[in-house]
Every structure is written in structure tokens, then in C-alpha cells.
N, C-alpha and C positions, 0 to 999 in steps of 0.2 A: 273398207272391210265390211262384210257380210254381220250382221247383227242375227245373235242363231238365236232361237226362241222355242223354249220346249216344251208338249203337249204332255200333259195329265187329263185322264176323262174315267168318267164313268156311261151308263146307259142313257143318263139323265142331263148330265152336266162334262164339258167341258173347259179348261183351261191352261191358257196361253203363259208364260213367265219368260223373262229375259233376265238371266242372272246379269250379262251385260251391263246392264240399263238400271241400277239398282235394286236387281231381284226382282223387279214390280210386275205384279201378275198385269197381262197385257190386254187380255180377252178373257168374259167367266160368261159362255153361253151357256141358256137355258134349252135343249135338244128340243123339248117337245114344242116349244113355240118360235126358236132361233133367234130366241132376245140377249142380246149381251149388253151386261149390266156394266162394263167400263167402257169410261168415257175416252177418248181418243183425240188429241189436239190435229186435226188433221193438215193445218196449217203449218204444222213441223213435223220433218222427220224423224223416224225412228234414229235416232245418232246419239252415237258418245259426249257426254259434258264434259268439259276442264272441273278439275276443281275448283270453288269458288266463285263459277259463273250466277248472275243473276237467274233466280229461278223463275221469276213470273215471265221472264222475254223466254226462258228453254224448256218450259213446263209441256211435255209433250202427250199427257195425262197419265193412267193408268191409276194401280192400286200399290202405294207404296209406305215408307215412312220416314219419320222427320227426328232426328238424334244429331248432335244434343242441344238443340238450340228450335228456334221459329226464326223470330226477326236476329241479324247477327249479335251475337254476345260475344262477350272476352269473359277466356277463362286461363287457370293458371297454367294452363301448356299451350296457351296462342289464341289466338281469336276465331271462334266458332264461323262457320260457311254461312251464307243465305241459306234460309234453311236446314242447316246441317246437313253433315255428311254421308249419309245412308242413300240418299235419291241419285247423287252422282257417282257412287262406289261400283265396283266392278265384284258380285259373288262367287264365287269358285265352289261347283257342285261337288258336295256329299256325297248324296244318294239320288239316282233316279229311276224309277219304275216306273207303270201304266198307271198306276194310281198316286204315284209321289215323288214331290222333289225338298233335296234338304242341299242348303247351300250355307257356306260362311264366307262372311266380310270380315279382312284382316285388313291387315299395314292402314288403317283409317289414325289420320293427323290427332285425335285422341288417345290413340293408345287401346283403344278397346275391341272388342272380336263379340260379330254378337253370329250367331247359328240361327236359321231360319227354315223354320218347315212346312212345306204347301202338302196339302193332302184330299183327296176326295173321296167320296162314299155317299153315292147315292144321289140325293140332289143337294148334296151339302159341301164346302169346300172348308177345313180347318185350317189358321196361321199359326203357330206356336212360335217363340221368341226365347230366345235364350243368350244373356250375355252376361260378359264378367268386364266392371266398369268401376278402373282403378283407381280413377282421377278422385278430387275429394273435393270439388265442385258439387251446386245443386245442379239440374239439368232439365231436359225436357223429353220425354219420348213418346213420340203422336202419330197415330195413322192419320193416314190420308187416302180414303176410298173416294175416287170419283167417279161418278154415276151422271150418267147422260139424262139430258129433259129433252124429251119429247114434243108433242103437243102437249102432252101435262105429266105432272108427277104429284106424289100426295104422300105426306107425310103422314104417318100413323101411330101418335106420340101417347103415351099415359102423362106426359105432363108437358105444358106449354110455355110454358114460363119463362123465360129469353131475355139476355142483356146484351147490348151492343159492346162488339169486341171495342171497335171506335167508332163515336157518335158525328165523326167528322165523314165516316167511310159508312157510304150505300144510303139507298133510299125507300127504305121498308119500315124497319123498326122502328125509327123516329118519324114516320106519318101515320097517317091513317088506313096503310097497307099492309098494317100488324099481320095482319089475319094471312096474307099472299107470300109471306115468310116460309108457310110449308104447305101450300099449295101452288105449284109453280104450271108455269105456262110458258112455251117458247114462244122468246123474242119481244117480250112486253118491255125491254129495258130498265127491269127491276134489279136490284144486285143488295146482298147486305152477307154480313156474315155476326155472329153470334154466340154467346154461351148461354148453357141448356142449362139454369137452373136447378139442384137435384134432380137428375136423371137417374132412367132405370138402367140395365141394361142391354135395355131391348130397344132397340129402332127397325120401323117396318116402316116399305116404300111400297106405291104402288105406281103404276103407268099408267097410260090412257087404253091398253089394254087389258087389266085385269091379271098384269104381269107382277107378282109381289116379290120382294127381298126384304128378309129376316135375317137381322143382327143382333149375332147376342157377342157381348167380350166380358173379360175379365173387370171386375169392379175393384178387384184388391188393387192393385196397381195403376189401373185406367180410369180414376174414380170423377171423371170430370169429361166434357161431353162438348163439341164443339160445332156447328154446322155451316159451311160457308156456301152461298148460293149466285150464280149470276143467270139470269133468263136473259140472256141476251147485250146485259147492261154494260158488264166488264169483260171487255178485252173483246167485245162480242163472242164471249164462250156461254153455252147452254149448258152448266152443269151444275150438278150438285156433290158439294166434298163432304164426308159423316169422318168426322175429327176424333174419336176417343182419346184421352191425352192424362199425362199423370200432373199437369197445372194446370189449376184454375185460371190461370189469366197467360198473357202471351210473352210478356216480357218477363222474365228470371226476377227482375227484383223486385217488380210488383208482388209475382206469385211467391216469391221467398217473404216480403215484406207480410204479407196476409196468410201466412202457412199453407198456401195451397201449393208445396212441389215438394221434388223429393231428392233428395243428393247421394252422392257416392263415397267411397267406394263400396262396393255394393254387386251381387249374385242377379243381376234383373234378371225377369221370367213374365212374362205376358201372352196370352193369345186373345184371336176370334174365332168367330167362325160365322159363317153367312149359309142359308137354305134358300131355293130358290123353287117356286110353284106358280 
């Protein structure tokens, strides 16, 4: 079956989305230079997941998100996905226009419905999030934007400051390649991934052309900050994931353990928004 993918644009900016495929915007080109900022597993096709399946063997990129879990949890209505459930869900559109789409995710193995809405204006694309999440579980709710390396990419942080998610996993943080953490270069076989110690809101990338991406998100709810990188190292993928998340740490009970999550039932509400020059 044909996987339909539907266009939002402006004069500036274009964008791809597959409510199919997890809602996840597919392609966000920049018109004036033809740079599209998501990354593309191109070793797998664009195809439907099972629920349940491992997500690092059917991770086929894009810009997506991760509810209510990361690594698998148990919770009291059943054991959370790889991942959770939101990346392998099927959205049923809203609303669509030349400048917007609004889709909802229902019948998800949680019980919960969340509304999602893609929008453009100008060289700017806005996410808005909206769910009613019954369970009385703590939980997890994480973007996952991935952005392609180039010959190089360049982080452009107000603060640097970085702890390894696990210090068994990647080879940056724990040597002496601190510093190549968030300056990336394709295919050097570096890979690590991270949390951003008080972070702003603000993340900017740049390319080896002079291509930038401006992220701003919500801090009330997404108050913690996450960045996973491989140049080459893991899985032989060149990318880079920008993680906004509402726990500090990846497991539920660590982040329950040290107050960094947040639980249900609960009105969630979160957005971004990305600009692109």
C-alpha cells in the first residue's frame, strides 16, 4: 500500500508529513538554498511498523515523538513499546490546508489521544501538542528531530555542559573528544549521546554551508534537553537527534527517583518551533 505524504509550504519553506508513519514530518526544506534539515534512514523504506517492533533495527528517520516511555517500561495498563507508542501510530487528519496540517492519534495501547499540529509561515514551521493523558502513571514525552551531518555540522549552544546518558555507550564524552560532541564531521566513527545540563531554549545548528536551524520549544513542560549524535560510528548513520524531553534522565525510575519527570493524569500541552536562514 502506497504511504500518501502531504505537503505544507510557504515561499520559503517546505514541508513533507506522513500521518501514516507516525505523523512525522518527513522532509523541512529550505527553498532558497534546497537544504532539508531531516535526516532520512535511506537503508529502509518508507513502511508501516507492527506495534512493538524494535525501533533502532526500523528507525527510518524523520521528525517525530517518543510517549510514554524511551527504553521499554511497565506501567499500570501493560508494558510500554520500544520507544513508546507515538512513532509507530497511524494519525487520522483534522485539518489540511497549503499552510497546515492537524492530525489526532487515538486507539493508542494507553488509552490516551493526543492532537497535533504542523504549521508554516514564512521560513518558520510551528509543532503544537495537545493531549488528555488518563493513566496515573509518571511518563516520558520526547521529541526526536533528526538532522542529517554533512561534511560538518556545528552546534551553537549558550551552554555546554554535558553528562553522558551511559558511560558504557559512545566514544566522545568520556575521552578526550569533548569538544567533537557538537562539532560533527561525517564518518569520523565518533558516536555518543547526552544530557545538556541547564539548557536554554534555544538550539542553533549550522552546516558546512552556512545553512542555520533555530530551535526554540517550550521550557514549561520540556524542561530538560537531550542530544544523541553518531558521525558515522553507530549503525553507520550520520545524524544528529535534538531531544527536548520532560525527564531528566531515560529511565522512569531514575528520573522519578531524582524528581526529574512528570505523571498523569494530566491536560498535556507542549510545542516548537524551528526557523530556518
Amino acid at each position: 500500500m502506497e504511504i500518501k505524504k502531504y505537503l505544507i509550504e510557504t515561499k520559503e519553506i517546505s514541508a513533507e508529513i506522513i500521518p501514516a508513519l507516525g505523523g512525522r514530518i518527513e522532509s523541512l526544506i529550505y527553498k532558497p538554498t534546497s537544504k532539508n534539515w531531516v535526516w532520512k534512514n535511506n537503508k529502509i523504506k518508507s513502511t508501516k511498523v507492527l506495534k512493538g517492533s524494535n525501533y533502532d533495527e526500523n528507525w527510518q528517520g524523520g521528525w517525530e515523538e517518543l510517549f510514554p516511555n524511551d527504553a521499554i517500561e511497565d506501567f499500570s495498563w501493560g508494558k510500554g513499546y520500544d520507544h513508546g507508542e507515538l512513532w509507530s501510530a497511524s494519525w487520522k487528519i483534522k485539518e489540511l490546508d497549503e499552510n497546515k496540517l492537524s492530525m489526532k492519534a487515538k486507539n493508542l495501547t494507553s488509552g490516551t489521544e493526543f492532537i497535533k499540529t504542523i504549521s508554516v509561515s514564512q521560513s518558520r514551521i510551528n509543532v503544537k501538542y495537545t493531549g488528555r493523558i488518563n493513566f496515573e502513571d509518571y511518563f516520558l514525552f520526547k521529541l526526536h528531530l533528526a538532522v542529517p551531518v554533512g561534511s560538518r555540522l556545528s552546534f551553537k549552544l549558550k551552554n555546554y555542559e554535558i553528562t553522558p546518558i551511559d558511560k558504557n555507550f559512545g566514544n566522545i564524552l568520556e575521552s578526550n573528544n569533548h569538544h567533537k560532541f557538537f562539532n560533527l564531521e561525517r564518518d569520523t566513527g565518533l558516536y555518543d549521546f547526552g544530557y545538556l545540563n541547564n539548557p536554554t531554549n534555544e538550539v542553533t545548528i549550522e552546516d558546512e554551508n552556512k545553512n542555520k536551524l533555530k530551535l526554540n520549544y517550550d521550557m514549561h513542560n520540556l524542561k530538560y534537553l537531550w542530544i544523541f549524535q553518531s558521525q558515522g560510528g553507530w549503525m553507520g548513520h550520520n545524524v544528529a537527534v535534538i531531544e527536548p524531553c520532560t525527564n531528566g534522565r531515560k529511565s522512569l525510575k531514575a528520573a522519578i527517583s531524582e524528581n526529574m519527570s512528570i505523571k498523569g493524569p494530566i491536560n498535556f500541552e507542549t510545542n516548537y518551533s524551528v526557523e530556518l536562514s
